[in-house]
C-alpha positions as CSV (number, residue, x, y, z in Angstrom):
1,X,65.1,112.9,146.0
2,X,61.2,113.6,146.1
3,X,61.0,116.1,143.9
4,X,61.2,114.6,140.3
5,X,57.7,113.1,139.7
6,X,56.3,113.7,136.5
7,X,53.6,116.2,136.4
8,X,51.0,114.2,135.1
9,X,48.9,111.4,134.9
10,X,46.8,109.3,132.8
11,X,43.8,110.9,132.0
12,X,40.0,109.1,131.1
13,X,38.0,110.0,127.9
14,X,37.8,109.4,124.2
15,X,40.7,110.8,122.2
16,X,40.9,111.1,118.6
17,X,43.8,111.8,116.2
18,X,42.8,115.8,115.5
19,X,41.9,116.4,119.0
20,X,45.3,115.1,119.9
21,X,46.9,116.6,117.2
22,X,45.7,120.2,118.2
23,X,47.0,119.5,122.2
24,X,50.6,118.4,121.2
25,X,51.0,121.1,119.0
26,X,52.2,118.7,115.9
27,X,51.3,116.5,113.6
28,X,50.3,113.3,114.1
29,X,50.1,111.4,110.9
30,X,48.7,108.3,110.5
31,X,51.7,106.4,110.0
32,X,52.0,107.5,113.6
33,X,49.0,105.7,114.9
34,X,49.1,103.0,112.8
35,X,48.4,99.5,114.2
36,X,52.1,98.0,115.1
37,X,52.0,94.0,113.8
38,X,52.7,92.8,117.3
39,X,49.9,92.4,119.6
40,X,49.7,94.7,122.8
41,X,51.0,92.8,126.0
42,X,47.9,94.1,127.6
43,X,44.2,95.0,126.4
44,X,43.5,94.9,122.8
45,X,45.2,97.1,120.4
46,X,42.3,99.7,120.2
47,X,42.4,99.8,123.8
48,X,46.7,100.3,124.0
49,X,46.4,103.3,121.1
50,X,43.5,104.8,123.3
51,X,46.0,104.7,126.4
52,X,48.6,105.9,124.5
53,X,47.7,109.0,122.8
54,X,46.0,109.8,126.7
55,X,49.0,109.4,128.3
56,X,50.6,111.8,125.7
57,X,47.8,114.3,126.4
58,X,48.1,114.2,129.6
59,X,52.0,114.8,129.4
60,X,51.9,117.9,127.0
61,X,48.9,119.5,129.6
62,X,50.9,119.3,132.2
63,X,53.8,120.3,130.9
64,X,51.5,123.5,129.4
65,X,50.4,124.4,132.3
66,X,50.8,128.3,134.3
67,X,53.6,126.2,136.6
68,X,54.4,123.4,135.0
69,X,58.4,122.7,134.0
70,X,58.3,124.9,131.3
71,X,57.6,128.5,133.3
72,X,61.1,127.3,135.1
73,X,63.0,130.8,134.7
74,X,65.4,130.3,137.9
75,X,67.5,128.5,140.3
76,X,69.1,130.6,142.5
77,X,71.2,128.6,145.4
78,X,71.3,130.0,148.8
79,X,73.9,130.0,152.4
80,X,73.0,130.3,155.7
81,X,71.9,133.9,156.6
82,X,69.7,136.5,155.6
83,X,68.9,137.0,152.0
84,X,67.1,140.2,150.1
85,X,65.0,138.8,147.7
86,X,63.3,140.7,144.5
87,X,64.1,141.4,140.7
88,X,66.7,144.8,141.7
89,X,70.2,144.2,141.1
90,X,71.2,145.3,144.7
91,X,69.3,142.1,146.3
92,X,71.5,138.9,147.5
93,X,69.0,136.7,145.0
94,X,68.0,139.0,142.2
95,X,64.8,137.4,140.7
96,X,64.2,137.0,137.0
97,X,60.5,138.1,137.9
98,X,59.3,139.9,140.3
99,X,59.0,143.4,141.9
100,X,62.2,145.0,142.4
101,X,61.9,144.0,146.4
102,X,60.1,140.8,146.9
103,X,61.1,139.9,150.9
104,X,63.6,138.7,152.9
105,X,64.9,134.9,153.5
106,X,66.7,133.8,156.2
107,X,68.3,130.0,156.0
108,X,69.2,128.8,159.5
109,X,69.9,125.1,160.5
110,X,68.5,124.3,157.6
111,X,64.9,125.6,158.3
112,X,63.9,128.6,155.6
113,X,62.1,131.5,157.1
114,X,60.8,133.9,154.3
115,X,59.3,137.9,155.3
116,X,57.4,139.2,152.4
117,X,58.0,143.0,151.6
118,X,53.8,144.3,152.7
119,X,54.1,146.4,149.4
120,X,55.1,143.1,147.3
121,X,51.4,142.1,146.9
122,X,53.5,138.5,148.0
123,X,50.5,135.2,148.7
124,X,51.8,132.0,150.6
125,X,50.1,128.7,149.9
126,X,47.2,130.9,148.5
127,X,46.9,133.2,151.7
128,X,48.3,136.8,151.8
129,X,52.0,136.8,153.8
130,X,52.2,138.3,156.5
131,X,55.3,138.1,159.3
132,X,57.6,135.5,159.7
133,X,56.6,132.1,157.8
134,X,58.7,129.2,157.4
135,X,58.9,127.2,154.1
136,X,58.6,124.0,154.2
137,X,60.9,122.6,151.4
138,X,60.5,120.2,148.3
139,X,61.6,117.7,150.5
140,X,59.0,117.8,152.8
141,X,56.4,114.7,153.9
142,X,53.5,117.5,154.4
143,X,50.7,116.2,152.0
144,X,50.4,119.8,151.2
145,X,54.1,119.4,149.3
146,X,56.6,122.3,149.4
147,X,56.0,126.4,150.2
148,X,54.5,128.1,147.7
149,X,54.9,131.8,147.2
150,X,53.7,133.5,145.2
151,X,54.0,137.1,143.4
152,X,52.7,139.0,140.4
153,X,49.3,139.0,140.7
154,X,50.4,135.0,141.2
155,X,51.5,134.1,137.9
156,X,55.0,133.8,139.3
157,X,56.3,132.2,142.5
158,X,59.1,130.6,143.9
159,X,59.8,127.2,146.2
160,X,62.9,126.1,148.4
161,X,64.3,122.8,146.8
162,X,66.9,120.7,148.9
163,X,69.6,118.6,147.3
164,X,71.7,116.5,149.7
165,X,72.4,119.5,152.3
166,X,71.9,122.8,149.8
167,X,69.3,124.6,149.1
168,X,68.0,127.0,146.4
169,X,64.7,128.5,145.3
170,X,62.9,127.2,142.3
171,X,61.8,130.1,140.5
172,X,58.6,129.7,137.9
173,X,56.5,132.6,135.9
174,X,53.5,131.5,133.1
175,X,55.3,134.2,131.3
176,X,58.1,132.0,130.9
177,X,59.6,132.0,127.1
178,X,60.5,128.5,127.7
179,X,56.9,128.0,128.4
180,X,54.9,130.5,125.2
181,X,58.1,128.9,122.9
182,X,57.0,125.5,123.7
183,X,57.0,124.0,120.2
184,X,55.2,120.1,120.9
185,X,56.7,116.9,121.6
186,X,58.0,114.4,119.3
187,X,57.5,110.6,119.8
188,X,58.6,107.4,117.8
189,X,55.5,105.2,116.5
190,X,53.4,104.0,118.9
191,X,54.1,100.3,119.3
192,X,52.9,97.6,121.6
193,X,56.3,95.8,121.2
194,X,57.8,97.6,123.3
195,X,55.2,97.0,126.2
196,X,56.2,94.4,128.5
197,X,55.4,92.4,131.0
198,X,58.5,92.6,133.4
199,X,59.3,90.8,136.4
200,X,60.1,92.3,139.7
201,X,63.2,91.1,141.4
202,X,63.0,92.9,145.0
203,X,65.6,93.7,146.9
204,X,66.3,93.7,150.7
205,X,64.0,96.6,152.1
206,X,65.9,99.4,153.3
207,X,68.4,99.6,150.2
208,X,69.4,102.8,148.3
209,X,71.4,103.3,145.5
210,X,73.5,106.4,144.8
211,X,72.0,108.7,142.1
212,X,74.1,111.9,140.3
213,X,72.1,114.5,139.1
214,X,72.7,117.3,136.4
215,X,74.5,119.6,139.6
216,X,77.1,117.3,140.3
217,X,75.1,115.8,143.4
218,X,75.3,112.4,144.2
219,X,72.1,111.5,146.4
220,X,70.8,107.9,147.4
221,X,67.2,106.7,146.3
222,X,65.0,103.9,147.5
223,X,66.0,101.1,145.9
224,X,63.4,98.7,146.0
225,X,64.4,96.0,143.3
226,X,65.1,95.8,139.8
227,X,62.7,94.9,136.5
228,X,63.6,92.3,134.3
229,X,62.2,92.2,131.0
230,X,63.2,90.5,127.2
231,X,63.5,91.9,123.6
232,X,64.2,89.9,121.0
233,X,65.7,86.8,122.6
234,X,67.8,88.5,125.0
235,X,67.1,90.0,128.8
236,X,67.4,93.3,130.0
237,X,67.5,94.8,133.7
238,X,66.7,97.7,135.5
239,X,67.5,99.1,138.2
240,X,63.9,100.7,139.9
241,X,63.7,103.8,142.4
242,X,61.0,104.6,144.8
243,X,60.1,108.3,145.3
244,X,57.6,107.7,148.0
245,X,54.8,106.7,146.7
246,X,55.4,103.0,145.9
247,X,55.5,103.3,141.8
248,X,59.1,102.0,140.4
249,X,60.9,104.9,139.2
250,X,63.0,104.0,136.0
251,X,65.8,106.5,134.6
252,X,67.8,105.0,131.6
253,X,69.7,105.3,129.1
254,X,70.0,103.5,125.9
255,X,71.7,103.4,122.1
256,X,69.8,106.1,120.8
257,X,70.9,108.3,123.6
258,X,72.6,111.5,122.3
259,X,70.9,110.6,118.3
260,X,67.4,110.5,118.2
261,X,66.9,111.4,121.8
262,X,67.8,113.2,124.5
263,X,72.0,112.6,125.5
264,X,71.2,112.5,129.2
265,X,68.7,109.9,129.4
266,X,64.7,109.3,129.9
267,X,62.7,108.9,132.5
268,X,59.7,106.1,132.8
269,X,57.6,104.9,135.4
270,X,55.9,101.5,135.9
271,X,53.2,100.3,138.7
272,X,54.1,98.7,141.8
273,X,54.4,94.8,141.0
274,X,51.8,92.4,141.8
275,X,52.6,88.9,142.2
276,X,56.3,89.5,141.2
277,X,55.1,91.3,137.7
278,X,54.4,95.0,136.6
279,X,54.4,96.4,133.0
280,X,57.1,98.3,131.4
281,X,56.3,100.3,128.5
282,X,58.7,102.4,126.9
283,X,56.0,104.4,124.8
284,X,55.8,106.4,127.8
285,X,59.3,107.2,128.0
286,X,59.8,110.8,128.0
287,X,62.3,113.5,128.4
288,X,63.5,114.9,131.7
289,X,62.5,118.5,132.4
290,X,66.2,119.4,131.9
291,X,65.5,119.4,127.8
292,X,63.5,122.2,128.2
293,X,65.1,124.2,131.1
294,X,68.8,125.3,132.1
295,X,67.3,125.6,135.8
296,X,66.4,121.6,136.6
297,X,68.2,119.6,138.8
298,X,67.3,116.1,136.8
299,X,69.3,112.8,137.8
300,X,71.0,110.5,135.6
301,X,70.3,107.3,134.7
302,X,72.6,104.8,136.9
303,X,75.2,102.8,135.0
304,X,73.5,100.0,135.5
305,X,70.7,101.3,133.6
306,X,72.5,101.5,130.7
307,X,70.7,99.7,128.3
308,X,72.2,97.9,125.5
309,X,69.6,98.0,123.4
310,X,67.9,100.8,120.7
311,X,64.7,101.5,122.5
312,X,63.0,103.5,119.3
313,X,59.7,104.1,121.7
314,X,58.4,107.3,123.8
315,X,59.7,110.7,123.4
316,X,62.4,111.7,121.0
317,X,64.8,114.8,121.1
318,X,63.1,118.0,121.8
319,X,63.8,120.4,118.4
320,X,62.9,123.4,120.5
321,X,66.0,125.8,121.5
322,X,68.5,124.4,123.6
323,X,68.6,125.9,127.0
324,X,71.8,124.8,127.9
325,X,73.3,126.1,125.0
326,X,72.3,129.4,125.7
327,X,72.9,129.5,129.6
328,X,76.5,129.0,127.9
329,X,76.4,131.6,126.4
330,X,75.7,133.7,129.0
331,X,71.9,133.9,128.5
332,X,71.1,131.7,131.9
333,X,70.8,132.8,135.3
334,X,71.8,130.2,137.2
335,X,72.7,131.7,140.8
């Protein structure tokens, strides 16, 4: 399942409380930033606020930007055959953007062969289409990553995701309501106590782990070991996933799960260990792309990643609408 990472990355540079406040889109008051009475498991506690309201920078830009997860506006699932493509009714995958006639797809032993309309003004990895092409798929080990095509004057475009053995396009446009709604993110107080310095138990190489997603897929991961960390007097595991690129992938859930943040789970990443040890810190925690979009395809934490535990740290429930509460209500388009 390659196609989760976050969008984002730590970012270098001063950051101060306004500046921050202004990208984020809320207020950040300064019982926010306050300095937590535990010291930082790493750095001094200047140094772990710096890194902290960065990483949270980082996260909202991402999110904000023209194709990030909040201009997701479809996820349309497609057979083997041939496919009209384009935002008319009469086409096999009617668009939510689009001109009416976009091109033709053609899924065939699972390779994805896609023939823009000439008069579709359609661009493929930045280069006008022309004839035949075939898409390569989220799934891909191309360093360029998946397809990407592109229409309306390219503020909307489309990519073929594969999950276990289906496929579907991934439809985005920076026109996205999802994406001019977006209303900020809200986090718990920073806190250096819930930084940790984890071990890293491995496992034999070679093992996976079976992970469910939102679509009621089950699909195995890397499972390179499990992090082991304390709070409070008592010890805590969790199970780590590798998406490729050697960082431990961490999906959990915990008590406030469902209350003060998001029912289905976080996600959280941690650097590859290094003599058996790698930090864990839950500020980073955030919310799967499925709180702001009916048209993910997020997994869910493993019950073994269950925690036990109230980890008040990282994101908190998005208050913006609910998209799965209005695909219910007939409002998404998920084909």
């Amino acid at each position: 399942m390659p196609h989760i990472r976050p969008m984002f990355r730590r970012v270098g540079g001063p950051i101060t409380t306004a500046l921050l406040a202004g990208v984020l889109g809320v207020t950040i008051t300064a019982d926010a930033v306050a300095a937590p009475a535990a010291a930082p498991a790493k750095g001094t506690q200047a140094s772990f606020m710096q890194e902290t309201m960065q990483w949270r920078e980082g996260r909202v830009g991402r999110l904000r930007k023209p194709d990030g997860w909040l201009s997701l506006v479809g996820l349309h699932w497609i057979e083997p055959g041939v496919h009209h493509v384009g935002a008319a009714k009469a086409n096999d995958v009617q668009l939510n953007a689009g001109p009416a006639q976009l091109g033709t797809l053609t899924l065939k032993d699972g390779k994805v062969v896609f023939k823009a309309d000439p008069a579709a003004g359609v661009t493929i990895d930045h280069q006008p289409a022309t004839g035949d092409v075939a898409l390569r798929t989220d799934a891909t080990t191309d360093n360029r990553g998946p397809t990407i095509v592109a229409f309306n004057n390219g503020t909307a475009n489309f990519q073929v995701i594969e999950r276990g053995t289906k496929y579907a396009l991934r439809v985005k446009d920076a026109n996205a309501a999802t994406r001019s709604g977006f209303v900020g993110i809200d986090y718990f107080d920073a806190d250096p106590s819930w930084r940790f310095e984890a071990t890293f138990e491995p496992h034999p190489k070679g093992r996976t782990m079976p992970i469910a997603t939102v679509i009621n897929t089950v699909e195995p991961m890397a499972n390179p070991g499990v992090v082991v960390f304390r709070k409070d007097g008592k010890t805590y595991r969790l199970e780590a996933l590798d998406e490729g690129d050697g960082q431990l992938f961490l999906i959990f859930s915990d008590r406030t799960s469902g209350k003060t943040t998001y029912g289905a789970g976080r996600f959280l990443y941690a650097d590859a260990a290094k003599n058996g040890k790698t930090i864990v810190d839950f500020n980073q925690a955030y919310n799967p792309p499925c709180v702001f979009t009916h048209f993910a395809t997020c997994p869910l934490p493993p019950p073994e990643n269950r925690l036990d535990l109230s980890v008040t740290a990282g994101e908190k429930k998005y208050r913006g609408p609910d998209p799965h509460a209005a695909a219910d209500a007939g409002k998404g388009n998920k084909s």
